[in-house]
VEXVO-208571 format. One record per residue (C-alpha): x, y, z. Coordinates in steps of 0.05 Angstrom, whole numbers. Layout:
BEGIN
east: X&north: Y&up: Z
...
This chain:
BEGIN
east: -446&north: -104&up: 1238
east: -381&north: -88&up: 1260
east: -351&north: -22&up: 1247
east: -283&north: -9&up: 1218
east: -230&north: 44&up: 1208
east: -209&north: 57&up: 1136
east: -137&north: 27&up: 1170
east: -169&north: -31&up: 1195
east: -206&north: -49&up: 1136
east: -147&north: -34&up: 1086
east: -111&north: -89&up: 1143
east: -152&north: -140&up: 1127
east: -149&north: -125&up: 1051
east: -71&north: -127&up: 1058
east: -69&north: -196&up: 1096
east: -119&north: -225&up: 1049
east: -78&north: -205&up: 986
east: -5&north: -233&up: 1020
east: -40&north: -286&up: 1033
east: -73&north: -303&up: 976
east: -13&north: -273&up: 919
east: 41&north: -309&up: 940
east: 80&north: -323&up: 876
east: 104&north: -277&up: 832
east: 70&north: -260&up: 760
east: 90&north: -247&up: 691
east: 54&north: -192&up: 654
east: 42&north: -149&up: 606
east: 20&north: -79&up: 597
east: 54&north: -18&up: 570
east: 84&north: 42&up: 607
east: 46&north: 97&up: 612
east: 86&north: 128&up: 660
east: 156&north: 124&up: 685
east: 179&north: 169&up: 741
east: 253&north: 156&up: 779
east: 236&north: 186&up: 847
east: 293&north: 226&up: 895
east: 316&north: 161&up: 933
east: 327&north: 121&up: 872
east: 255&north: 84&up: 866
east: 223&north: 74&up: 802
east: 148&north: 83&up: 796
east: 104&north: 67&up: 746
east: 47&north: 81&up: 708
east: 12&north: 11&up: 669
east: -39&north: 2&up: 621
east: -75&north: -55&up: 577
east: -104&north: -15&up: 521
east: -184&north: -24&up: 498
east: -192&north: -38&up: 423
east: -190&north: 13&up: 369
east: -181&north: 78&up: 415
east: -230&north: 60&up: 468
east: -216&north: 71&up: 542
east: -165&north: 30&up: 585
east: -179&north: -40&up: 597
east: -144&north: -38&up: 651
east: -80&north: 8&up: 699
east: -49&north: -14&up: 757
east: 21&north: 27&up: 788
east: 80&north: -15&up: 797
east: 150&north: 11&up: 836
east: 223&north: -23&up: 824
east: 262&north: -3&up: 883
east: 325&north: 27&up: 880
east: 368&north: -38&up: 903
east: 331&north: -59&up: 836
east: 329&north: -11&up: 793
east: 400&north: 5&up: 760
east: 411&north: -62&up: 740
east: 345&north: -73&up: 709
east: 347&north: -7&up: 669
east: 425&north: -21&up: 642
east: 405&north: -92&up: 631
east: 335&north: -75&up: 585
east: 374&north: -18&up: 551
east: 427&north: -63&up: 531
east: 388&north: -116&up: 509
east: 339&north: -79&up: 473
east: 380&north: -5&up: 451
east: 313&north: 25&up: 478
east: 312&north: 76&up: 533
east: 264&north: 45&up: 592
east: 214&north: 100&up: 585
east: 147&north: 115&up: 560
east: 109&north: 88&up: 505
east: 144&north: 14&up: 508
east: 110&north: -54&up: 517
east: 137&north: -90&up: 573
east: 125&north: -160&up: 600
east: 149&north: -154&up: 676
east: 160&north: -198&up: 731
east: 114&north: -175&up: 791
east: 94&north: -190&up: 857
east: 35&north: -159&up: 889
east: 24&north: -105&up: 951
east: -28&north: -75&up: 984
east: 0&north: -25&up: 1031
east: -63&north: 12&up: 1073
east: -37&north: 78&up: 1065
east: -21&north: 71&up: 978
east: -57&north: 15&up: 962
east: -56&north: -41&up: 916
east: 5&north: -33&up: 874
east: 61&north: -79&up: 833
east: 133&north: -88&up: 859
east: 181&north: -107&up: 795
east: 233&north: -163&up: 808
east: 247&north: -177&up: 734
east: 228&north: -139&up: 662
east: 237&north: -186&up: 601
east: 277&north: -152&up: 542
east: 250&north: -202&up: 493
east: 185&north: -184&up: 498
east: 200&north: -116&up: 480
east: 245&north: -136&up: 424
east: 193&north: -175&up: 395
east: 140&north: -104&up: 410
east: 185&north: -69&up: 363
east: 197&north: -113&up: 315
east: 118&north: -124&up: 304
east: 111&north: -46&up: 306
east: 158&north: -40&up: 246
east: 134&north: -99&up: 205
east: 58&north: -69&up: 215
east: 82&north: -1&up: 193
east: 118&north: -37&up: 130
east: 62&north: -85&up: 115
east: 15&north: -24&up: 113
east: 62&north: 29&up: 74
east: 61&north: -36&up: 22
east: -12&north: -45&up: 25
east: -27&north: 22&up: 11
east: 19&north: 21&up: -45
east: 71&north: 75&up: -30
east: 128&north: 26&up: 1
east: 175&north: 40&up: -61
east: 151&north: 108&up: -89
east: 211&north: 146&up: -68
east: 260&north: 90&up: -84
east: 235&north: 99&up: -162
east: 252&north: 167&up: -165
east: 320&north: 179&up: -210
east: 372&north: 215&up: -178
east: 382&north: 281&up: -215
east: 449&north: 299&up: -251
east: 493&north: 322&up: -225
east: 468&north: 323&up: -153
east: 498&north: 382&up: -118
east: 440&north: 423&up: -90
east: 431&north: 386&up: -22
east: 371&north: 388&up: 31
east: 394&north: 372&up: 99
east: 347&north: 351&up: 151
east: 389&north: 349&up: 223
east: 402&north: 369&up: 285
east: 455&north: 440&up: 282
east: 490&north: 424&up: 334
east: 505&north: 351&up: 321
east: 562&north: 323&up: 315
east: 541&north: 276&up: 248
east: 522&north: 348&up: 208
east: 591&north: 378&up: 223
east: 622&north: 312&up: 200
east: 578&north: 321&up: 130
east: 591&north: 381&up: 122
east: 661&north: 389&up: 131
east: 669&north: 324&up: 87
east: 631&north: 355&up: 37
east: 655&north: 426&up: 39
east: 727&north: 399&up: 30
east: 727&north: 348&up: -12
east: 799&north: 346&up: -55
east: 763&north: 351&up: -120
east: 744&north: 410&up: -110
east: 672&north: 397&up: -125
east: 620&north: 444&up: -105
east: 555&north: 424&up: -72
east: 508&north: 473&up: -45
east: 470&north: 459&up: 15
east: 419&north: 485&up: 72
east: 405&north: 462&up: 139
east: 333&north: 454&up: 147
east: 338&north: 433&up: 222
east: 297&north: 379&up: 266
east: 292&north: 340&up: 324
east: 337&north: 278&up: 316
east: 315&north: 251&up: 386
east: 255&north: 237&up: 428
east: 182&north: 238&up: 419
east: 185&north: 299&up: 379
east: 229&north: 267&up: 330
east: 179&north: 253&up: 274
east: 144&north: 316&up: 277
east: 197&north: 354&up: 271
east: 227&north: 321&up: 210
east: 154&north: 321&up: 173
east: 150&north: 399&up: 178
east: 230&north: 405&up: 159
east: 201&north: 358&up: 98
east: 140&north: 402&up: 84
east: 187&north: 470&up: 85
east: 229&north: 432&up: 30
east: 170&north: 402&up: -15
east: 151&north: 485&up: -14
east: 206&north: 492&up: -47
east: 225&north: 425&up: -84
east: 254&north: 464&up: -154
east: 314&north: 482&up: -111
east: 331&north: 419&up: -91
east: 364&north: 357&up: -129
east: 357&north: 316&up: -67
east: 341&north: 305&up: 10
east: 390&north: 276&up: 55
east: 369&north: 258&up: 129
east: 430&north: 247&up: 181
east: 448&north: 242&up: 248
east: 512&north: 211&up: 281
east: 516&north: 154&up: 329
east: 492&north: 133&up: 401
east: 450&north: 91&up: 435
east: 396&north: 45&up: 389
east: 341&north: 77&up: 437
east: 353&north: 145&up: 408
east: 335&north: 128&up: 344
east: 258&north: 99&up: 372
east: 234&north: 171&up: 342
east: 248&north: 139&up: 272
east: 199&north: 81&up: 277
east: 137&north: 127&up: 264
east: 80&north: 118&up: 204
east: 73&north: 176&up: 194
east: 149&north: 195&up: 183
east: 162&north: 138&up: 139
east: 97&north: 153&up: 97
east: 114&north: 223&up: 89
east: 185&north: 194&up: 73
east: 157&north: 147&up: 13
east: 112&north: 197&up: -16
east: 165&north: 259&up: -20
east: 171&north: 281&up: -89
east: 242&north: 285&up: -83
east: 300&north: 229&up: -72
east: 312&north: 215&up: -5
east: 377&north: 198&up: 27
east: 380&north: 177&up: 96
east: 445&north: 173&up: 144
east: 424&north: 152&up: 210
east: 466&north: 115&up: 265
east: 526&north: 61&up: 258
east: 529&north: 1&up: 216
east: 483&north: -41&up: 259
east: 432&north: 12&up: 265
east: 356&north: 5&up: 214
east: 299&north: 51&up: 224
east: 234&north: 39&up: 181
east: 265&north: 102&up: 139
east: 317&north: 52&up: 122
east: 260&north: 14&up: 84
east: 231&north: 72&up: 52
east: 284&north: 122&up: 26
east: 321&north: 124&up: -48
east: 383&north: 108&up: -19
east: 400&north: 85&up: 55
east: 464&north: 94&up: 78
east: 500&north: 78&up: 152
east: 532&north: 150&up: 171
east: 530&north: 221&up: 156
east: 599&north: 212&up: 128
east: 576&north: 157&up: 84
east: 523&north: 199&up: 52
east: 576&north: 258&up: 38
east: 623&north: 206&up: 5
east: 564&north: 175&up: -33
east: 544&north: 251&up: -57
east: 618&north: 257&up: -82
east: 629&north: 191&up: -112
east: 565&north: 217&up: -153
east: 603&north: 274&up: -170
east: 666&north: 235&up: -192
east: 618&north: 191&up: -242
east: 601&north: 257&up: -277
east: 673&north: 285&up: -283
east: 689&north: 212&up: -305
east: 633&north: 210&up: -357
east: 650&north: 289&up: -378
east: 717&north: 265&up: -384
east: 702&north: 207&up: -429
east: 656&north: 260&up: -479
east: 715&north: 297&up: -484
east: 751&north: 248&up: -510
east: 699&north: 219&up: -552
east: 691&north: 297&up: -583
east: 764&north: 302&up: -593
east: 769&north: 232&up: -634
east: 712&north: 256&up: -660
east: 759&north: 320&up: -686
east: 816&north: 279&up: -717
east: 777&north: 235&up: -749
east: 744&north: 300&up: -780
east: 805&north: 318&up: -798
east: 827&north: 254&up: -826
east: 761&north: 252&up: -867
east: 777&north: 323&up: -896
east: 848&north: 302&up: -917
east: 824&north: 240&up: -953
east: 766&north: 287&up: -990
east: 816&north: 336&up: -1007
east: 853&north: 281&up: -1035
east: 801&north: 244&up: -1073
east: 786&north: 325&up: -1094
east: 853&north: 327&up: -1121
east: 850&north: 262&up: -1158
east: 784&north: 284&up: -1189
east: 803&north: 343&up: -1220
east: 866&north: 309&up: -1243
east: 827&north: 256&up: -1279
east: 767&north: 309&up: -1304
east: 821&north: 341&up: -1332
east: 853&north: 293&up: -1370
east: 786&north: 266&up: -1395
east: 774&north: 335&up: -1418
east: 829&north: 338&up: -1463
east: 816&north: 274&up: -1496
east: 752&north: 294&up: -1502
east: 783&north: 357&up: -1535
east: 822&north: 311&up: -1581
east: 765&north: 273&up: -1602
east: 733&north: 321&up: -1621
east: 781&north: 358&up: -1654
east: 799&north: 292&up: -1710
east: 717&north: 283&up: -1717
east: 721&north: 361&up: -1743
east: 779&north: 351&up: -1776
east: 741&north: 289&up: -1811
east: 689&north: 316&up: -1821
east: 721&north: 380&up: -1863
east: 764&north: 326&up: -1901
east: 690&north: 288&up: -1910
east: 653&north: 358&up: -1928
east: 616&north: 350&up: -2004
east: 628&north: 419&up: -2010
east: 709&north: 397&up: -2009
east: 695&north: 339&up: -2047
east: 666&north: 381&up: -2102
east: 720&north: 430&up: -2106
east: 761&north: 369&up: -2131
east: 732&north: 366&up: -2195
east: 668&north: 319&up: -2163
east: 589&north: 333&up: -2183
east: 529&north: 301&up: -2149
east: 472&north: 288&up: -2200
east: 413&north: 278&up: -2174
east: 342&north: 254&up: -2197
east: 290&north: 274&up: -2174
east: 317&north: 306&up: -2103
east: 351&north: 233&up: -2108
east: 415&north: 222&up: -2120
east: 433&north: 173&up: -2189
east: 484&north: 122&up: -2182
east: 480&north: 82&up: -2241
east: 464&north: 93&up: -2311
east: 403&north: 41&up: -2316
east: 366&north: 75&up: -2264
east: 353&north: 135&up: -2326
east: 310&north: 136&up: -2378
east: 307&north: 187&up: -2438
east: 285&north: 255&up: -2423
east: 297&north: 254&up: -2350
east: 318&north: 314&up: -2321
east: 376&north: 317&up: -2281
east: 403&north: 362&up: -2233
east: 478&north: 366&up: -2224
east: 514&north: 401&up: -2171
east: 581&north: 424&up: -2176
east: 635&north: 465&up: -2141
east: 610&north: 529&up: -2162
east: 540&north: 513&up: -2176
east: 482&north: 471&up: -2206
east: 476&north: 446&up: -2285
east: 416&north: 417&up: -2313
east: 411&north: 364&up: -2362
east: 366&north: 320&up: -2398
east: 381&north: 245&up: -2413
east: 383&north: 219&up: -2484
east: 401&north: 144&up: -2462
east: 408&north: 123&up: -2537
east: 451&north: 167&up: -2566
east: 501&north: 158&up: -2504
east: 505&north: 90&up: -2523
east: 507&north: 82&up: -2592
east: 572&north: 145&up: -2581
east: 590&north: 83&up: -2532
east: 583&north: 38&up: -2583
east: 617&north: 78&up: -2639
east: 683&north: 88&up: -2596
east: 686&north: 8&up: -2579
């Protein structure tokens, strides 16, 4: 057996791999490490992940060289608004090398943004799909915005430029309106992006009865900044929050998964101030408009009052005048009934004979020896009835 140096033997490995690896390949893996090195060379760090957590299926190391490097980088980062770091899923274009000092490693000629487009894509549908599965895709978006909404929870960065744009929008808005709000402040880039905002969330839901709302901004730059966004967690968290989220992140043709999950998703910092006082303008508009309802509501009061004093009036004009022809009335019935009184009657020479308590009427209603009992003026006579003799007198006298 022939005996070789480690050289030697890493020779023979070297020709037999050039020889054999002659093309170039396309794959994919995902950057585990990415490392720019002082002459400009880009080294890196790939993996194929095992299933559900379990180890690597496989690494290798791969370099872009510096002649390389700049114009790949600018190119992916253009294409895709992600930062070439860390983290991404990559499909590359590689050649391979077996050098007998650093062994068997990758040389880049050509990274595929498409790919990673696609990556992202997936990685926000999957979060979506399982927010929705799990039911809690559109719990914050049923939450009612309170009103008015003035006491304001900001989530941002202090020293970026989209806060002082809020706040100074806010602050000095022309009507005069006046919102009260905190800073609670976060990472708004890089990997720590999420779990900053989720404890700036947690600090707020501690104290959620001093708050109408949450508002999450940041200003503008590059699409990669905003990769902290696309996290589960953050947009669970997000859905859940027992308070009306309203999220502000990037330009117009910027969407994070938050964008999917919040109350109200607007483009810019700015936008969400002028959203918070066009809220504001509703309520003076609708305070306005009770004001004048009350104050119709007044005059016609007062219209109402004049018309019942009026119908008042013409009430006790008309009671009035019944009353004295009731007065009237009543005055000719006592005056009839004076005129109409037996005792009056009497007093003119009139008696009342009566017959039994009954008074007699005619003649052939008596028979001899009835009593009667005649009343007069000034008192009561008593008679009896000799029927015969009247009439033969009667008779006499014809």
């Amino acid at each position: 057996m022939k005996t070789l140096t480690l050289y030697q033997l890493n020779s023979l490995v070297r020709e037999l791999v050039e020889n054999s690896f002659t093309d170039s390949y396309w794959v994919t893996a995902e950057l585990s490490e990415v490392r720019v090195a002082g002459r400009g060379h880009c080294y890196l760090e790939l993996v194929e992940q095992g299933e559900r957590g379990a180890a690597p299926k496989a690494k290798a190391r791969a370099v872009i060289y510096a002649n390389l490097f700049p114009m790949l980088k600018l190119t992916f980062e253009e294409a895709t608004g992600q930062v070439f770091c860390a983290g991404l899923k990559v499909q590359l274009e590689v050649s391979i090398s077996f050098h007998e000092a650093y062994g068997y490693s990758l040389v880049v000629r050509d990274i595929d943004p498409t790919y990673t487009l696609g990556a992202m894509e997936q990685l926000r549908r999957q979060i979506l799909l399982k927010l929705e599965q799990e039911g809690v895709m559109e719990m914050n978006k049923s939450l009612v915005l309170p009103r008015p909404l003035q006491r304001i929870a900001v989530i941002s960065s202090a020293t970026a430029a989209g806060y002082g744009d809020f706040c100074n929008q806010l602050d000095g808005n022309v009507q005069g309106y006046a919102f009260r709000h905190q800073l609670f402040p976060a990472l708004m880039q890089g990997e720590g992006t999420a779990r900053s905002v989720i404890s700036a969330l947690d600090t707020i839901a501690g104290e959620a009865d001093r708050w109408d709302a949450v508002v999450i901004i940041r200003g503008g730059g590059a699409v990669s900044d905003l990769a902290g966004f696309e996290n589960y967690n953050l947009a669970a968290c997000c859905a859940q929050f027992p308070l009306p989220i309203i999220v502000g992140i990037g330009h117009d043709r910027d969407t994070t998964v938050l964008d999917f999950v919040a109350n109200i998703s607007l483009k810019t910092p700015t936008a969400v101030a002028a959203f918070l006082i066009d809220r504001m303008d509703e309520e003076a508009s609708l305070l306005r408009n009770y004001e004048r309802i009350g104050q119709m509501a007044v005059c016609l009061l007062d219209s109402h009052r004049s018309h019942v004093q009026q119908l008042e009036l013409g009430v006790r004009s008309a009671l009035r005048q019944y009353m004295q022809t009731l007065h009237y009335r009543l005055d000719t019935f006592e005056r009839a009934i004076v005129h109409y009184d037996p005792v009056n009657i009497l007093r003119l020479g009139y008696s009342i004979t009566r017959l039994n308590g009954k008074t007699v009427s005619s003649a052939s209603a008596l028979t001899d020896g009835d009593v009667l009992v005649t009343q007069l003026a000034d008192g009561i006579a008593t008679s009896v009835v000799e029927k015969r003799e009247v009439n033969k007198e009667l008779t006499r006298r014809r």
